[in-house]
N, C-alpha and C positions, 0 to 999 in steps of 0.2 A: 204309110201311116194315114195324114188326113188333113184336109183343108180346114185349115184353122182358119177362126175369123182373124179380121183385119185389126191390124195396131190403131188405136183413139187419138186421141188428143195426149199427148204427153201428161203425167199430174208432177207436184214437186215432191222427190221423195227423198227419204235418208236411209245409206243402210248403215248397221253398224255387225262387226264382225265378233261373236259372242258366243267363244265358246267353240260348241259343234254345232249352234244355231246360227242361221244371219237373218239380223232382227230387222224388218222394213216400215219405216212412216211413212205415208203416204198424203198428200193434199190437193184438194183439185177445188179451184173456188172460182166459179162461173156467175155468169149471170141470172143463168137460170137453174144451175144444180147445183151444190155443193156432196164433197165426196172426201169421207177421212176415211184412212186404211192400217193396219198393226197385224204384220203375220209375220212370221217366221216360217225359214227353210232349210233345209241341211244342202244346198248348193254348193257347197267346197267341202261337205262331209259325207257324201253319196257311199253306201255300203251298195245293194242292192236294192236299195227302196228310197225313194224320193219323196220327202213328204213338206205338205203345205201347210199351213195352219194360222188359225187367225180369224179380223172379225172387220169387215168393211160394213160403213153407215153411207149411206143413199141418201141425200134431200133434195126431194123437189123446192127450189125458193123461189117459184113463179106462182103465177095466178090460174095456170091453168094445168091440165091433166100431162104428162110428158113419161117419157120414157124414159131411164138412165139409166147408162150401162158405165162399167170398171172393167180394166183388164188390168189382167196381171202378165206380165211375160217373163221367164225366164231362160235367155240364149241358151243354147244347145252346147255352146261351147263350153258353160259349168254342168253340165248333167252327163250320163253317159249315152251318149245320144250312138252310140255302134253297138248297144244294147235291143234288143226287141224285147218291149213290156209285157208281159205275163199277164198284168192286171193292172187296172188303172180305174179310177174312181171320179167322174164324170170334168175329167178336165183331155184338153187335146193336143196330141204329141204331132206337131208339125215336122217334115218330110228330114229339114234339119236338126232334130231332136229338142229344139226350142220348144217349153212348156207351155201353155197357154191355158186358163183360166177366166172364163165373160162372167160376170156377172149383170142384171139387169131385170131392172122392175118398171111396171106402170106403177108411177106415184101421182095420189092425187095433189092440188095447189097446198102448198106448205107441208105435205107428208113426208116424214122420215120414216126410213127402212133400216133395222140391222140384220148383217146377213153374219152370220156365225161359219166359222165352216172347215174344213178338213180333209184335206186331199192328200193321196197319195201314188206311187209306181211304182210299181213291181217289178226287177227289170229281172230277165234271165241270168246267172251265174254262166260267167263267161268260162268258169274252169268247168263246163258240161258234166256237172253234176260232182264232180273230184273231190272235191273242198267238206268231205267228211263231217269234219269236226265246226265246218264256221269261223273260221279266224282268218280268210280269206287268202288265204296260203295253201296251197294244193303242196305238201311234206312228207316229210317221214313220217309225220303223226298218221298221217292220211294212210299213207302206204301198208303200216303197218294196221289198221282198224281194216283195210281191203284185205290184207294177209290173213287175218285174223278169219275173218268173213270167208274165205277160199273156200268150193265145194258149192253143191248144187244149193239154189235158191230156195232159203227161206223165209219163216214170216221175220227173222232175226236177220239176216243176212241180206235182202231184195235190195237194199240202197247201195250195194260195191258191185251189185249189176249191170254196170255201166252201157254194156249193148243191148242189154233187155234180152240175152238169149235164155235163161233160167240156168245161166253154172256163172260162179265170181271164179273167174279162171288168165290165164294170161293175157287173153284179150282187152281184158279191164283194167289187168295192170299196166299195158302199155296205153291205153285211154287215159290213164290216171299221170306215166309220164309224159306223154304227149304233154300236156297239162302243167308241168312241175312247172313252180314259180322259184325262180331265182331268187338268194337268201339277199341279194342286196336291193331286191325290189320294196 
């Protein structure tokens, strides 16, 4: 993955648990900076895509020019961190699958900053590509939409291609049970 910057100053936060969102307040009140925060995450509702959202304010409340920076972290241990991201939108996926997110401006003496902003991760389908229909259950549903598709590669048919040889044939059906997910998962 990738060297994330380093964790800050702790700020005082609240999450509250909402839904299929987890809604975070955020407060960090310095001498010289002040820092409120309000995003939401789907951390305990991870499909495939991890996303971040929300809107951090930045104050310089000194007299002179300064820098301030916000991180956001979120442990590896709520995300699918044995996933490899596909795509990711400028935030950094540390070696433990811990999120990280810096934000940081020069402010001039008394200027405030809002940063608006929207992140997300795209992680790989761990059933390599099986999961047909999207309901994250590699099934009979699946099975039979591969059956269906059976015969040489078309413009209809390319996604139950599972080894990429150009025929949906036995080879793909056993990719596809390698893959079955258990009905009590």
């Amino acid at each position: 993955m990738q060297d994330c910057p380093p964790p800050l100053i702790p700020c005082v936060v609240e999450r509250v648990q909402d839904g299929y969102w987890t809604d975070t307040t955020g407060v960090c009140l310095y001498d010289t900076r002040e820092i409120t925060s309000f995003y939401e995450d789907n951390r305990y509702n991870i499909s495939y895509v991890y996303e971040l959202r929300g809107q951090v304010t930045l104050t310089n409340v000194s007299d002179i020019s300064r820098t301030v920076r916000y991180h956001i972290e979120v442990p590896g241990t709520l995300t699918p961190y044995w996933l490899e991201p596909v795509e990711k939108s400028s935030i950094c996926l540390d070696d433990d699958g811990t999120i990280v997110v810096r934000f940081e401006e020069t402010l001039e003496p008394n200027e405030l900053k809002v940063v608006d902003f929207d992140y997300y991760v795209i992680y790989n389908n761990p059933s390599n590509g099986a999961d047909f229909n999207g309901d994250y259950a590699v099934d009979a549903e699946d099975l039979a939409l591969l059956l269906a598709g059976w015969g040489d590669v078309t413009a209809d048919n390319i996604q139950y291609d599972l080894n990429g040889d150009g025929v949906v044939n036995g080879a793909d059906q056993g990719i596809l049970f390698m893959n079955w997910t258990d009905s009590s998962d």
